[in-house]
VOMIKE-876961 format. One line per field, with one value per residue (C-alpha): x, y, z. Coordinates in steps of 0.5 Angstrom, whole numbers, plus 500, padded with zeros to 3 digits. Layout:
<sites>
px (X  ...)
py (Y  ...)
pz (Z  ...)
</sites>
This chain:
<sites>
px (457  464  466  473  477  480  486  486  478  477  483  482  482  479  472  472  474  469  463  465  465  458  455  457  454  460  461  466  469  474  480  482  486  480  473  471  468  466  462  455  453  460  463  469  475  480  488  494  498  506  502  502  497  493  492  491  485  483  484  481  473  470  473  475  476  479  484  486  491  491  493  501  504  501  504  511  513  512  516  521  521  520  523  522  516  515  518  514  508  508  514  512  505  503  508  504  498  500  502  495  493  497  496  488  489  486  484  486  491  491  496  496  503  505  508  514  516  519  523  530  525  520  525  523  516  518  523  518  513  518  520  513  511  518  515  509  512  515  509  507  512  513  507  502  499  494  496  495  499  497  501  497  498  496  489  484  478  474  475  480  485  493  495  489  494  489  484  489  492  484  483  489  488  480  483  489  489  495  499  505  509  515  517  517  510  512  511  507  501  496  491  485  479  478  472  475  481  476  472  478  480  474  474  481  478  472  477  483  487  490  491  498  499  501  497  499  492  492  488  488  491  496  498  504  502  502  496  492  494  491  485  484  485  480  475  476  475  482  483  490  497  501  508  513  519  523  525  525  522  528  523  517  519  517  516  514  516  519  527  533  538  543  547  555  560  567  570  576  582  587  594  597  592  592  591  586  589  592  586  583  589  588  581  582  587  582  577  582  584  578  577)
py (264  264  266  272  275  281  284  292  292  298  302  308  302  297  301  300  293  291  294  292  285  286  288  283  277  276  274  277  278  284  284  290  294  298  297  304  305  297  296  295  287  285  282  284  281  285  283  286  282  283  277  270  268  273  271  264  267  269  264  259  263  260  257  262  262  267  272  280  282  290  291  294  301  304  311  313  318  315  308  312  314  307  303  297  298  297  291  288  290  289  283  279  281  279  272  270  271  267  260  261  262  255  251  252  251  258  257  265  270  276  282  289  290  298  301  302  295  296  303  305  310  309  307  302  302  299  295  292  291  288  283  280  279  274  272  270  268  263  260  258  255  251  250  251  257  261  268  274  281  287  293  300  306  313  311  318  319  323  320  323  318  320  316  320  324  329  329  332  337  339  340  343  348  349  352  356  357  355  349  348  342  339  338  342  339  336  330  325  320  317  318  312  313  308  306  304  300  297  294  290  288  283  283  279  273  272  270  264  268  273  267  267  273  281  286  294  298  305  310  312  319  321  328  332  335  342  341  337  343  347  344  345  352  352  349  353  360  361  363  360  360  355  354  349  349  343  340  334  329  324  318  319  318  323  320  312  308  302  303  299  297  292  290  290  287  286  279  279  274  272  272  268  264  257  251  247  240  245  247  240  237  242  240  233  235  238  234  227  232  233  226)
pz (683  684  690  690  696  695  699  699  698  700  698  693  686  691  692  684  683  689  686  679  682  685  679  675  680  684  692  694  701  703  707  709  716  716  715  713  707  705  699  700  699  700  706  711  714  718  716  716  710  714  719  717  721  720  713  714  717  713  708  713  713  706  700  695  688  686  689  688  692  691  699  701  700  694  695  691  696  702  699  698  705  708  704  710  711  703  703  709  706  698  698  705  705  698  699  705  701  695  699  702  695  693  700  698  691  688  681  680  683  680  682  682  679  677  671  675  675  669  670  673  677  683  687  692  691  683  687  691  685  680  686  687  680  679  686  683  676  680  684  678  675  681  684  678  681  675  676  672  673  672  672  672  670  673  676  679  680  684  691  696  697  699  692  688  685  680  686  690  685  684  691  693  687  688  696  694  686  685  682  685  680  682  674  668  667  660  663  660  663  660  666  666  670  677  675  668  670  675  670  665  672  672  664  665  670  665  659  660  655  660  665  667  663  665  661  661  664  661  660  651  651  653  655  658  666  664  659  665  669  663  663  671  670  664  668  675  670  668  676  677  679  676  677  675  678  675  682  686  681  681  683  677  671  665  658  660  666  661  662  660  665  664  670  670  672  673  673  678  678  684  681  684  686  690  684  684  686  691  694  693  697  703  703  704  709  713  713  715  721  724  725)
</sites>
């Protein structure tokens, strides 16, 4: 029975990863703020991942051998209005995890990566994704570390989390009979069930082929936000209000997260200039000086 550590086990996608992970035989032990919420038959340690010392507990209280990091700030909006608090957690955080993972020589770190990692859009939250999965890239170049990457799209369920999107748009719906959207509602997603990305979560540990590997995790159809709206109205009797007003959605993006950006850059040359020899000669100048 192999035994699995996953940070953030208890956070919206976390609850399903960790059952699935019980399900299929596994030991698994959940780091986490808070202890509300723990999956039954598994284990909890209390950690905040921006503290070192915390995390090196945690690595201290069993032998792991594999390890899921899906802890940090998983809200767009919310990076978007504290973009330090982002990079504390899902940048810092995550490489306080990765050298336990290295120093413990874990067989497997997985990471919870985003679509948006790849897109000019999610401002500081992408940011922070794209900049940990170069991190743990690196890792592995250096110090051999297994990884796998994987970038999720638009996960919901029925459980009331703040990044539960499509639970929010329902309850808000259900208590007011509005859908106020901050778009034009042609945007697409394709929607996949928590309990659904949960399980190719523990699919890519079971097979060696994913090691080392980012892997996309989607749902299979894609639909435009009106029509989900649609369907909510449908279903709730057609007794809605909807309204899209086509504003502030400047973070999210609107057909796919994937966007190519080349950085530019300008080459600047000093005329005139100091010569090189010029330059070398004042260096050696200095350096007989200081003596």
């Amino acid at each position: 029975m192999k035994k699995i550590l996953v940070f953030g086990g208890n956070g919206f996608l976390g609850t399903y990863l960790v059952k699935e992970l019980i399900v299929r035989g596994y030991d698994v032990t959940v780091v986490d703020l808070k202890r509300d919420k723990v999956t039954e038959n598994a284990k909890y340690l209390e950690c905040d991942i921006s503290k070192k010392e915390e995390v090196s507990n945690v690595f201290k209280s069993s032998n792991f051998d594999i390890v899921y990091n899906l802890a940090g700030l998983a809200n767009l909006d919310a990076a978007v209005e504290n973009p330090l608090k982002t990079m504390e957690l899902n940048i810092l955080g995550n490489l306080h995890i990765i050298e336990e993972c290295v120093k413990y020589k874990i067989q497997k770190f997985v990471y919870a990566s985003s679509a948006y990692a790849m897109s000019n859009k999610g401002s500081f939250y992408g940011i922070s994704k794209l900049a940990s999965e170069k991190i743990v890239e690196e890792y592995h170049k250096k110090f051999d570390l297994d990884f796998i990457i994987l970038r999720y799209g638009s996960v919901y369920s029925e459980k009331d989390y703040n990044n539960n999107y499509i639970y929010s748009l329902v309850e808000e719906a259900v208590k007011t009979k509005k859908i106020n959207h901050h778009g034009d509602g042609k945007e697409i997603r394709e929607y996949i069930h928590a309990a659904d990305a949960a399980k190719l979560s523990v699919d890519v540990i079971e097979d060696d082929k994913f090691n080392n590997f980012h892997v996309i995790l989607t749902g299979t159809e894609r639909i435009q936000r009106k029509e989900l709206f649609n369907m909510i109205n449908e279903i709730l009797n057609n007794s809605l209000e909807i309204k899209c007003d086509n504003s502030g959605y400047s973070n999210h993006y609107k057909f796919t997260p994937y966007s190519f950006q080349p950085s530019v850059s300008k080459r600047l040359v000093a005329n005139p200039h100091i010569d090189m020899g010029q330059g070398l000669l004042e260096c050696v100048r200095a350096v007989y000086e200081k003596k």
